[in-house]
DSSP file (Angstrom, degrees, kcal/mol; ACC not computed):
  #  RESIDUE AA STRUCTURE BP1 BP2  ACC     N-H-->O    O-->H-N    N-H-->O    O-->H-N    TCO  KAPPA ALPHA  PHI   PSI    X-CA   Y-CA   Z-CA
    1    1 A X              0   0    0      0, 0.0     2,-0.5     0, 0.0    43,-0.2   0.000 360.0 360.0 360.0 146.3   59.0   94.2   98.6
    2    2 A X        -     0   0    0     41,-0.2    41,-0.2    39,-0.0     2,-0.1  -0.982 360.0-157.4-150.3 103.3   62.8   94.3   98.1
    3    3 A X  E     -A   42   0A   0     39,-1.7    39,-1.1    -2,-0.5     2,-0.3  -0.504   4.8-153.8 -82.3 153.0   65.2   96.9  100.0
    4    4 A X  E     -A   41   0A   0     37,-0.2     2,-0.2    -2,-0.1    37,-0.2  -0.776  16.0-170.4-142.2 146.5   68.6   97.7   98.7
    5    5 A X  E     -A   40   0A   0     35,-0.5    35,-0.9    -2,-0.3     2,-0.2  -0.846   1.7-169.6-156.2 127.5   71.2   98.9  101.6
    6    6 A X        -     0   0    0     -2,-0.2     2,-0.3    33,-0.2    33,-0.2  -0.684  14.2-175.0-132.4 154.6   74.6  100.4  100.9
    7    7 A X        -     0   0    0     31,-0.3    31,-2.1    -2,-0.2     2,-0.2  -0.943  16.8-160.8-153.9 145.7   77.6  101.2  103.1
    8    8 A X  E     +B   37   0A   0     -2,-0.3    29,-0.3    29,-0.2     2,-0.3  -0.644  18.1 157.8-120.9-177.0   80.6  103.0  101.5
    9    9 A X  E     -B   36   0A   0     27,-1.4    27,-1.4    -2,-0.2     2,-0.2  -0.726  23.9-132.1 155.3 139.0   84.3  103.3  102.6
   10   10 A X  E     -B   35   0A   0     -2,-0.3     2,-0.4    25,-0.2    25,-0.2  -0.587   8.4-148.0-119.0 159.2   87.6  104.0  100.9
   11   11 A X  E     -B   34   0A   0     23,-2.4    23,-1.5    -2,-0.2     2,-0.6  -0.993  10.2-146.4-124.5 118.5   90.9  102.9  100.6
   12   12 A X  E     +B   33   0A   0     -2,-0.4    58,-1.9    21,-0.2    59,-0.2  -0.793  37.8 139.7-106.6  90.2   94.5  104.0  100.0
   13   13 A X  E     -B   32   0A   0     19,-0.7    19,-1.7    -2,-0.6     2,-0.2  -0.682  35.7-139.0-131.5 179.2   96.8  101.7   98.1
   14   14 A X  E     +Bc  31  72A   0     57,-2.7    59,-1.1    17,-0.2    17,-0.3  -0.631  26.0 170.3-113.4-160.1   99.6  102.1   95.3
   15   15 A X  E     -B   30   0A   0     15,-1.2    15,-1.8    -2,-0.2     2,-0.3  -0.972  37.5-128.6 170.2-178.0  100.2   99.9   92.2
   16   16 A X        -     0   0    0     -2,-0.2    66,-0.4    13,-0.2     2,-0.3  -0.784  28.4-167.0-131.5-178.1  102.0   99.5   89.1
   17   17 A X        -     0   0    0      9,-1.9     2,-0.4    -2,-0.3    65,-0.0  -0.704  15.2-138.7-153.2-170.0   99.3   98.7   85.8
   18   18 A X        +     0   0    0     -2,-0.3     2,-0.3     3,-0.0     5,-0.1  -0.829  47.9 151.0 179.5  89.1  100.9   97.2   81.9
   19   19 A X        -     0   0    0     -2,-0.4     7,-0.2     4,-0.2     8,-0.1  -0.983  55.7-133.9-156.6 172.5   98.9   99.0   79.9
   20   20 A X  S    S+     0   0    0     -2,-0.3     3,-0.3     3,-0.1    -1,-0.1   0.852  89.4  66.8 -82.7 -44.0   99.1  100.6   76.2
   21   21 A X  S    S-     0   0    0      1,-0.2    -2,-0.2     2,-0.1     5,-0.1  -0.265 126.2 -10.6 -73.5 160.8   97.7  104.0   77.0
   22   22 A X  S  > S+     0   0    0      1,-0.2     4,-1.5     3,-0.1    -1,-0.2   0.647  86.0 164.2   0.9  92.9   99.9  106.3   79.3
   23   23 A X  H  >  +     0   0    0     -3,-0.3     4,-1.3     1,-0.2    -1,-0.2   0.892  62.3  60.1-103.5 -24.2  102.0  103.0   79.9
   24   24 A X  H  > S+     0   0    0      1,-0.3     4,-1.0     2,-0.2    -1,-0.2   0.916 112.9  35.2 -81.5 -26.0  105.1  104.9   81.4
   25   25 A X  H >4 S+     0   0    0      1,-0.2     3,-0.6     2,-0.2    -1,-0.3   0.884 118.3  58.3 -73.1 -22.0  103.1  106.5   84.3
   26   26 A X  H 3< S+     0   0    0     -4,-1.5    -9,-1.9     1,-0.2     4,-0.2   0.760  99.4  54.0 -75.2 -28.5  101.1  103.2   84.4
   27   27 A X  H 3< S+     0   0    0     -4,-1.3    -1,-0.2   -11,-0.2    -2,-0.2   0.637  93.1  92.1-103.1  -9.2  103.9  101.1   84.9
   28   28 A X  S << S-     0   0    0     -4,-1.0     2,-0.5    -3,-0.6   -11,-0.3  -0.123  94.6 -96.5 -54.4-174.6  105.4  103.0   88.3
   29   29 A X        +     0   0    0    -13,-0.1     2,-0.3   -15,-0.1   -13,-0.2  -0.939  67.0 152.0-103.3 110.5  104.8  102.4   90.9
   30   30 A X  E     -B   15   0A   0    -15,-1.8   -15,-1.2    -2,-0.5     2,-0.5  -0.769  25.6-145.1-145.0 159.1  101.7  105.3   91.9
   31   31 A X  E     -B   14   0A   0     -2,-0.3     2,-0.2   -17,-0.3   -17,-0.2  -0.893  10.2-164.6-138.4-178.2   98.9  105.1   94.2
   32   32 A X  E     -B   13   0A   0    -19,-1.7   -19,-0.7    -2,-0.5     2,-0.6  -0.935  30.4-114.7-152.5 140.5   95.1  106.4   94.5
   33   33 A X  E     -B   12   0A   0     -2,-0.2     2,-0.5   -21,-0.2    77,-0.4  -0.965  41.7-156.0 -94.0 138.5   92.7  106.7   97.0
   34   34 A X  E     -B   11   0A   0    -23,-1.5   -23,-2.4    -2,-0.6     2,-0.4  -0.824   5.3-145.5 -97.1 123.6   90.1  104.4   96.0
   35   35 A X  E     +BD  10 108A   0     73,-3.1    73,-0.9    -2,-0.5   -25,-0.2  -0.931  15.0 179.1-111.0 140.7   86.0  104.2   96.9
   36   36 A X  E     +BD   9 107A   0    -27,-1.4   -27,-1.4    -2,-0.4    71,-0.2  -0.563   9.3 179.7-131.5 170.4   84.1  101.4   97.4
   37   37 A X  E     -BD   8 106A   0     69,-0.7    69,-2.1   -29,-0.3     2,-0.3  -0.562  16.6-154.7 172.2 109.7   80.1  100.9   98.3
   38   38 A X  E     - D   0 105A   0    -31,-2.1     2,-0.4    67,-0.2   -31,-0.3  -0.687   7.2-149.5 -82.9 143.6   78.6   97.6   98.7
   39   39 A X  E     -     0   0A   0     65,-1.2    64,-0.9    -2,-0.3    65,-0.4  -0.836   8.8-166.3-105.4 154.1   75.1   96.9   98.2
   40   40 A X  E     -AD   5 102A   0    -35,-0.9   -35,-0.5    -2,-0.4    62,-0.2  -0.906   8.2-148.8-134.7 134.3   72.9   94.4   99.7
   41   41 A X  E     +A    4   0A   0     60,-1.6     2,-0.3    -2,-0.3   -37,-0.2  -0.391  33.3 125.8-100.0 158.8   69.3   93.3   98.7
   42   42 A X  E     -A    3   0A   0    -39,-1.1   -39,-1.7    -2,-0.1     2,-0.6  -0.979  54.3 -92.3 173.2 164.2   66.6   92.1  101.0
   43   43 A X        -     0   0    0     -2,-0.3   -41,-0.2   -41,-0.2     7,-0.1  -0.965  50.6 -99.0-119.4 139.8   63.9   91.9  102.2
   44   44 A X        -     0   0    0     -2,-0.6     2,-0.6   -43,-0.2     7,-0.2  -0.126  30.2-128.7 -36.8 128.9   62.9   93.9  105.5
   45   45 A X     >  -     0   0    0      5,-2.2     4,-1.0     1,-0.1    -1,-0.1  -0.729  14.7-146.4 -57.9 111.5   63.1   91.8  109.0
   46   46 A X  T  4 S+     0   0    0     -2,-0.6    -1,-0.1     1,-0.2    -2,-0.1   0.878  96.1  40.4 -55.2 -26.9   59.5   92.6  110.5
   47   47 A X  T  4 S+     0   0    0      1,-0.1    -1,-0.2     3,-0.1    -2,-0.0   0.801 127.8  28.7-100.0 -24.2   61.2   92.5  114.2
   48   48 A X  T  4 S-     0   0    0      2,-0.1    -2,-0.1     1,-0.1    -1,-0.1   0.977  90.5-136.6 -89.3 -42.0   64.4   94.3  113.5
   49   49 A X     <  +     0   0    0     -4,-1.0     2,-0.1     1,-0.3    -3,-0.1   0.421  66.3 100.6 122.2  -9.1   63.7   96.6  110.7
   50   50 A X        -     0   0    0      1,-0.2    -5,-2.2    -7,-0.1    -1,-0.3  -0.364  69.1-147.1-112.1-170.3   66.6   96.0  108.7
   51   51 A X  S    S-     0   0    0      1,-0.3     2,-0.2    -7,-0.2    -8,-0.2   0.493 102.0 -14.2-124.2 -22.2   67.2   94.1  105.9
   52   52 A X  S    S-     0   0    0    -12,-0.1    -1,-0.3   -10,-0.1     5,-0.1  -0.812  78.9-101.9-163.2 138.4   71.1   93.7  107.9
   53   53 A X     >  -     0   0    0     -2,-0.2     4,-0.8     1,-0.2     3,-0.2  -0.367  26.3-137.6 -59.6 114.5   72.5   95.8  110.8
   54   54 A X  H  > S+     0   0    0      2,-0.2     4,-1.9     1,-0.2     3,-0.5   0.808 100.9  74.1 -24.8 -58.4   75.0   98.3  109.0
   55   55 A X  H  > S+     0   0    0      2,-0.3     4,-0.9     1,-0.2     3,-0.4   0.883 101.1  40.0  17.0-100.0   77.2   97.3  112.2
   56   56 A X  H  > S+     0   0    0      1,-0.2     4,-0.8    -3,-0.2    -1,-0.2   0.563 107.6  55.4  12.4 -88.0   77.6   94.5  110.7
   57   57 A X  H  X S+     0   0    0     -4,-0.8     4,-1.7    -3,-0.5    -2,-0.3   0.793 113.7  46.2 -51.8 -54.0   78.1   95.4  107.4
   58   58 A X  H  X S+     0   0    0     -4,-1.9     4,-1.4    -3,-0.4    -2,-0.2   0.705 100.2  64.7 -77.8 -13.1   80.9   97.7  108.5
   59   59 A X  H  X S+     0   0    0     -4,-0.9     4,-2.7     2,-0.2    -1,-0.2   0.927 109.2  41.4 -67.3 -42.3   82.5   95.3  110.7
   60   60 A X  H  X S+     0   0    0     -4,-0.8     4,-1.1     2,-0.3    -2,-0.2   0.823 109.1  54.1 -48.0 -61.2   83.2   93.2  107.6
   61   61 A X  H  X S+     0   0    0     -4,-1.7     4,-4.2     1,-0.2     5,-0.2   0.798 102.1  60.7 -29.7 -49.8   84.1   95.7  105.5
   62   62 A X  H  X S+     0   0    0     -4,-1.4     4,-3.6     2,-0.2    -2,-0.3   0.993 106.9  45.1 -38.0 -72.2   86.6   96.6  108.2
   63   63 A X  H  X S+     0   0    0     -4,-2.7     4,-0.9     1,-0.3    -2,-0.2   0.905 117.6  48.3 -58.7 -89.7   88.5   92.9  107.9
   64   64 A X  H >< S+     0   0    0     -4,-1.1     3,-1.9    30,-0.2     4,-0.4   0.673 103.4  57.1  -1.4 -76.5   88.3   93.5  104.3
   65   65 A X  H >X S+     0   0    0     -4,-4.2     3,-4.3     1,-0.3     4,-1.1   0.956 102.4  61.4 -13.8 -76.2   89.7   97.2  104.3
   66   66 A X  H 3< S+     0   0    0     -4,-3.6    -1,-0.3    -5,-0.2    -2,-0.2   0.733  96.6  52.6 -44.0 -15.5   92.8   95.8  106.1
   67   67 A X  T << S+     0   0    0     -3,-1.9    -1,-0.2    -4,-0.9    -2,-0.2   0.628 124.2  28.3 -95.5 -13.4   93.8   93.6  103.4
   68   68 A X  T <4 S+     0   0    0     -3,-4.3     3,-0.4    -4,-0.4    -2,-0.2   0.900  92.4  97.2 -96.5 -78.1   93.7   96.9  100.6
   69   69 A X  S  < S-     0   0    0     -4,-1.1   -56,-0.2     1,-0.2     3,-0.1   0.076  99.3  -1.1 -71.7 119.3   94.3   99.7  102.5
   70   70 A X  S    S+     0   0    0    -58,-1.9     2,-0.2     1,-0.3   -57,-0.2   0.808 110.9 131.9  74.4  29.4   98.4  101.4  102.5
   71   71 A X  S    S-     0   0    0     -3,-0.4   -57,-2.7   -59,-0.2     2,-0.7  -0.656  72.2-119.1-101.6 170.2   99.2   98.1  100.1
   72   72 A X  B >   -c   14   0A   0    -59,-0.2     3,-1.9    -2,-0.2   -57,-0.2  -0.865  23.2-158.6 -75.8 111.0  100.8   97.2   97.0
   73   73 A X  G >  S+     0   0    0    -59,-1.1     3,-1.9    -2,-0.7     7,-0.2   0.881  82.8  66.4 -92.5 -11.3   98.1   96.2   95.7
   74   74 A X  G 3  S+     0   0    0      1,-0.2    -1,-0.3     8,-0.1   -59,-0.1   0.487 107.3  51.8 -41.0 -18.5  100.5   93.9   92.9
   75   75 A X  G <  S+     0   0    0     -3,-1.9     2,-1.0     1,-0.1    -1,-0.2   0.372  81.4  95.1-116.7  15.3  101.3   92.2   95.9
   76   76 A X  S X  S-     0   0    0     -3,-1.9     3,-2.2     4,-0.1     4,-0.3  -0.759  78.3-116.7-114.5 124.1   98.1   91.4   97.4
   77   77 A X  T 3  S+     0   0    0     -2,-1.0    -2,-0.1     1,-0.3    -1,-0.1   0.137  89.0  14.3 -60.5 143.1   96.9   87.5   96.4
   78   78 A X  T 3  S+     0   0    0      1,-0.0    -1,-0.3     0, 0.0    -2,-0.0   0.308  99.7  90.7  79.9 -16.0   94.0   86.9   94.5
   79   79 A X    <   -     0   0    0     -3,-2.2     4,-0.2    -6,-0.1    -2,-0.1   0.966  68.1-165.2 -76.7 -35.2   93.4   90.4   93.3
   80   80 A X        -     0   0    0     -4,-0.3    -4,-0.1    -7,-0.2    10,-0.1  -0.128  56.2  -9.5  70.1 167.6   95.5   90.1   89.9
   81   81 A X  S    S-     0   0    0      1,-0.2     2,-3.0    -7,-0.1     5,-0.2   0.054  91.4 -98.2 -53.9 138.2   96.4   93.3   88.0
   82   82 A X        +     0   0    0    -66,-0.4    -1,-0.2     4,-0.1    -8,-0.1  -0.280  57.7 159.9 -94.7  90.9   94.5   96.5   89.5
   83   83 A X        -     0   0    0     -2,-3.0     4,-0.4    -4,-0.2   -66,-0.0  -0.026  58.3-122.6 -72.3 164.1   92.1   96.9   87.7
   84   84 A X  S  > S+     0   0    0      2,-0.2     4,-1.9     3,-0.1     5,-0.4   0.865 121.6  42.4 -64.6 -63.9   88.8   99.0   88.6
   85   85 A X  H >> S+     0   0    0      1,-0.2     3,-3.1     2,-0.2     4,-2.2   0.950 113.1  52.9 -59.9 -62.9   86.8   95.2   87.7
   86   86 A X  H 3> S+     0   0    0      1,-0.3     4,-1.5    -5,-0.2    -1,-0.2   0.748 106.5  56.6 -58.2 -15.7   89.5   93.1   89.6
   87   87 A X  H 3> S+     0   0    0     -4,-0.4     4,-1.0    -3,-0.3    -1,-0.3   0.918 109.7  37.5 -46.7 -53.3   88.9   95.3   92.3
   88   88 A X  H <X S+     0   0    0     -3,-3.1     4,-0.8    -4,-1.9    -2,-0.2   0.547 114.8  60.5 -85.7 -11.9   85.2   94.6   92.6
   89   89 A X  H  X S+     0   0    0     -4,-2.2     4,-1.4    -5,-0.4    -1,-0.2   0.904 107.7  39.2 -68.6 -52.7   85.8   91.2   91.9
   90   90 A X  H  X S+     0   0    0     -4,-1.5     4,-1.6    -5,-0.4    -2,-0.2   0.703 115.3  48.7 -90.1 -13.9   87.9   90.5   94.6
   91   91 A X  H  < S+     0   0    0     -4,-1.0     5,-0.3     2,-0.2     4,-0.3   0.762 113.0  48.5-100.3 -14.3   86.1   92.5   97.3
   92   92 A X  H  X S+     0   0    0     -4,-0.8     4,-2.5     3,-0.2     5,-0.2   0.877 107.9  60.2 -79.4 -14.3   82.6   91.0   96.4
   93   93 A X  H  X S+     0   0    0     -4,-1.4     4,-0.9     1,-0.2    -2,-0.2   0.999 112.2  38.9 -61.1 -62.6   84.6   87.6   96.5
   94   94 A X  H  < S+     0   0    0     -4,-1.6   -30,-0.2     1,-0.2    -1,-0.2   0.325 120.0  38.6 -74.3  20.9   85.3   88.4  100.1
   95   95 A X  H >> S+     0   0    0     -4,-0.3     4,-2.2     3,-0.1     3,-2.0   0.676 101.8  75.5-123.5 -54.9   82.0   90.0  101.5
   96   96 A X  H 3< S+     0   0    0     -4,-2.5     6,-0.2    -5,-0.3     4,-0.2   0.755  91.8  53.2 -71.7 -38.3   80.0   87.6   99.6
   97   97 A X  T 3< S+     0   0    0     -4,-0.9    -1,-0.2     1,-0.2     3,-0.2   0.882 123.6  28.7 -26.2 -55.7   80.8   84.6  102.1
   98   98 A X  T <4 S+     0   0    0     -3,-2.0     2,-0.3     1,-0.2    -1,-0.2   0.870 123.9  47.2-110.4 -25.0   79.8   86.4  104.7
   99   99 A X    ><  +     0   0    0     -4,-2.2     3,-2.5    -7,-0.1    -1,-0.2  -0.415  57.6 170.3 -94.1  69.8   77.2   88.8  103.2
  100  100 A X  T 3  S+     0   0    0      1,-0.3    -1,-0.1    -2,-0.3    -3,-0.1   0.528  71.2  64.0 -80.2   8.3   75.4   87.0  101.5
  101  101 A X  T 3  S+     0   0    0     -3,-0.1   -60,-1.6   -61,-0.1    -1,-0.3   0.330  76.9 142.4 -79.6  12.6   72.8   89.3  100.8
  102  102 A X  E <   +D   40   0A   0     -3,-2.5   -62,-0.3   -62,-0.2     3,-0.1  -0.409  19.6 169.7 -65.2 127.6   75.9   91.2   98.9
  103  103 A X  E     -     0   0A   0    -64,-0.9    17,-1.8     1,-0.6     2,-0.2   0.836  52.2  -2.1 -61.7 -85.8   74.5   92.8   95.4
  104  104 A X  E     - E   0 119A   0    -65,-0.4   -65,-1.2    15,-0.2    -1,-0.6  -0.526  52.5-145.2-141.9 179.6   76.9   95.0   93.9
  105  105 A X  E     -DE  38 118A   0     13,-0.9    13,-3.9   -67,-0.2     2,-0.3  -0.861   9.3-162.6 178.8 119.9   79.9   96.3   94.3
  106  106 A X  E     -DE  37 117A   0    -69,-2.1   -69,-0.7    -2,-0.3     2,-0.4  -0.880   6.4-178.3-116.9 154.4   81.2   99.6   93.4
  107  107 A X  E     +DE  36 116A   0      9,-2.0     9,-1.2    -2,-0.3     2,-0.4  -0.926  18.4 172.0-143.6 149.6   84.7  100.6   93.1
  108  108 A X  E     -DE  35 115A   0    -73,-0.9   -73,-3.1    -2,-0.4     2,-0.8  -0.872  32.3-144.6 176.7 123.5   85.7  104.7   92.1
  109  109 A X    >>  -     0   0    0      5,-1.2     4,-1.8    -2,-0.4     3,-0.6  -0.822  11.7-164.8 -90.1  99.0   88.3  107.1   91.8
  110  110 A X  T 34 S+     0   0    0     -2,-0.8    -1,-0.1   -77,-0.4   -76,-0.1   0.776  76.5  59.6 -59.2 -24.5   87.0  110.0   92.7
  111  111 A X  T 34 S+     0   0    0    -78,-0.3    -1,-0.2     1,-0.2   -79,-0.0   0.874 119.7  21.8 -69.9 -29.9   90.0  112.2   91.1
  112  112 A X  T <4 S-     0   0    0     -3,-0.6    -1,-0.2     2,-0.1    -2,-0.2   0.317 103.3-116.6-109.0  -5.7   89.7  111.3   87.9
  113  113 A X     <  +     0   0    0     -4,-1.8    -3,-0.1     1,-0.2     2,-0.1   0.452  56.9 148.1  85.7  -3.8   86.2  109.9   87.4
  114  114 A X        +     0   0    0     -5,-0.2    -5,-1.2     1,-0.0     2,-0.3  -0.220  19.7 175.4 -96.4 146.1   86.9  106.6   86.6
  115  115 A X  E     +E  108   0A   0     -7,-0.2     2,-0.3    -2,-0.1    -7,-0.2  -0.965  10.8 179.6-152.3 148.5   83.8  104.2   88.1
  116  116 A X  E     -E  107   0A   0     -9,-1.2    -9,-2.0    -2,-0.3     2,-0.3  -0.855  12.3-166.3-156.3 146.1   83.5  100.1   87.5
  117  117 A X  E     -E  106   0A   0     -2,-0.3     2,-0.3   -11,-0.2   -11,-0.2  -0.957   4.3-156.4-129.2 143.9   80.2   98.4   89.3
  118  118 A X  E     -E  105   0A   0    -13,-3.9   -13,-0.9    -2,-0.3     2,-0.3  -0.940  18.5-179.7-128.2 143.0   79.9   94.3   89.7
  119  119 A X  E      E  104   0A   0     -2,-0.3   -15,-0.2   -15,-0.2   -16,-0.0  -0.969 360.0 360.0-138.4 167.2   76.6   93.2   90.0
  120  120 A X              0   0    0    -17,-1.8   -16,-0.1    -2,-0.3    -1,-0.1   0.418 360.0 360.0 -62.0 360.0   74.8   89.6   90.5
């Protein structure tokens, strides 16, 4: 039997985007708050209970966070333009290392409605 365990947590960054649609708002410089939820698959520990202490999970996330959160996010290496996918791309590249029980990845603007999910 196979557990799924999720921990969510948000972000605030700006950025500037090159795209065809709305291209002049796109291409200030604008920010978002951003929402994120990682997943991890598992299987239950018989002594602990868990499939990974949330703890954990959040501590990581934490170190992560910092590298996103009150950036330019044009300026932050390895992400590439910021996109919804390059988002989830680059924060399941850096949890997967260390979680490796890491799933999915969700990424969301809550104002607007806009959603992108990365999965294994």
């Amino acid at each position: 039997m196979s557990y799924t365990i999720s921990q969510k947590f948000f972000f605030d960054a700006a950025h500037t985007l090159k795209r065809e649609i709305e291209a002049d708002s796109s291409r200030r410089v604008h920010g978002h708050t951003y929402n994120a939820e990682v997943f991890l698959r598992g299987q239950r520990d018989p002594d602990s209970g868990m499939v990974m202490d949330l703890g954990l999970v959040r501590l990581e996330i934490e170190q992560l966070r910092q590298l996103l959160d009150h950036h330019l996010l044009d300026d932050v290496a390895g992400l590439g333009p910021a996109t919804l996918e390059n988002l989830c791309r680059f924060i399941a590249g850096k949890l997967q290392p260390r979680l490796p029980a890491l799933s999915s990845v969700r990424v969301w603007r809550e104002s607007v409605g806009d959603s992108c999910m990365w999965s294994l």
